[in-house]
N, C-alpha and C positions, 0 to 999 in steps of 0.2 A: 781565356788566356791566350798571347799572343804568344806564336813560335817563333818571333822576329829575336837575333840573339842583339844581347847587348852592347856595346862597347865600354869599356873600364879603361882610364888611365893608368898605365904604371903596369898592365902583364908583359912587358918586354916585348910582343911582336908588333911591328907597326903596317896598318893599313893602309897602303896604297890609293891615293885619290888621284885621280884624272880629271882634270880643267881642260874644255874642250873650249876655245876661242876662235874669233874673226879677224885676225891681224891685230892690226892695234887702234881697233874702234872704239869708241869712249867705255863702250856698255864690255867690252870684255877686259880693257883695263884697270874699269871701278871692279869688275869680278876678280882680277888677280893681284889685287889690292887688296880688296878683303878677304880673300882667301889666304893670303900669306899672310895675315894679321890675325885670321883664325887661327890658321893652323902650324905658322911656321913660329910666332911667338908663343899663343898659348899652349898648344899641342903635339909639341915639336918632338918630341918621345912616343909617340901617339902614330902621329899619322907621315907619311911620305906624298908630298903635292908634285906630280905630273903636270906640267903646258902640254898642251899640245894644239898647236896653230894649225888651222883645217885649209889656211891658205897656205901651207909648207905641206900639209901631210892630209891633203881631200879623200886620201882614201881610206884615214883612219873615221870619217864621219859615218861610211858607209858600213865598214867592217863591224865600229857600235855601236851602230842605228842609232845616230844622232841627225835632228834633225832642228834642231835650234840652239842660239852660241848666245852669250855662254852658259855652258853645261857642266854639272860635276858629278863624276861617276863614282859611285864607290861600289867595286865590280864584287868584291870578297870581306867579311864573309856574308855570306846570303843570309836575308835576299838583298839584290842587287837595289841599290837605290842610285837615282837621276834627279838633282836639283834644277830646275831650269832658272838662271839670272841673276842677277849682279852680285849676290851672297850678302847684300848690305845686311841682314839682319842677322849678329851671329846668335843669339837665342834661335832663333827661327833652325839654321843651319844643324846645329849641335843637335836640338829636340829631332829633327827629320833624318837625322844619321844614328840617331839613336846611343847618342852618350850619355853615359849615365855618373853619377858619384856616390862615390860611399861614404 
């Protein structure tokens, strides 16, 4: 059995995601495209989406050890998970963050 915890929609606290980008290069605009299509339409109660442009803010790549854009952090709750790339698949996404429905 896996100690990974689950996500549930609908317990009132929402998690924090972090989009780590390259300005506004094709491959991090198709990510914050579909990232606000994940998560700001479907799971808008859910989750809280963070930009953060590594050409505005280089020293947040190093702070969390990123080291390829785009990136999506979801720092808490543990364990921490890092998706690396464009988010186009939201199955893919939701399955790797661990959402779950009842």
């Amino acid at each position: 059995m896996d100690n990974e915890e689950l996500l549930e929609p609908g317990n009132g606290a929402k998690v924090v995601l972090q989009l780590y980008v390259s300005g506004m290069s094709q491959k991090s605009m198709e990510a914050i495209e579909n990232a606000k299509h994940i998560f700001d339409e479907n799971f808008k109660d859910l989750f809280e989406l963070e930009i953060i442009d590594l050409y505005k803010n280089p020293e947040a790549a190093q702070a969390n050890h990123i080291v390829f854009t785009p990136s999506l952090v979801k720092p808490l709750p543990l364990p921490k998970k890092i998706l690396i790339g464009n988010l186009s698949d939201p199955e893919k996404v939701v399955k790797a963050l661990g959402i779950t429905f009842k």
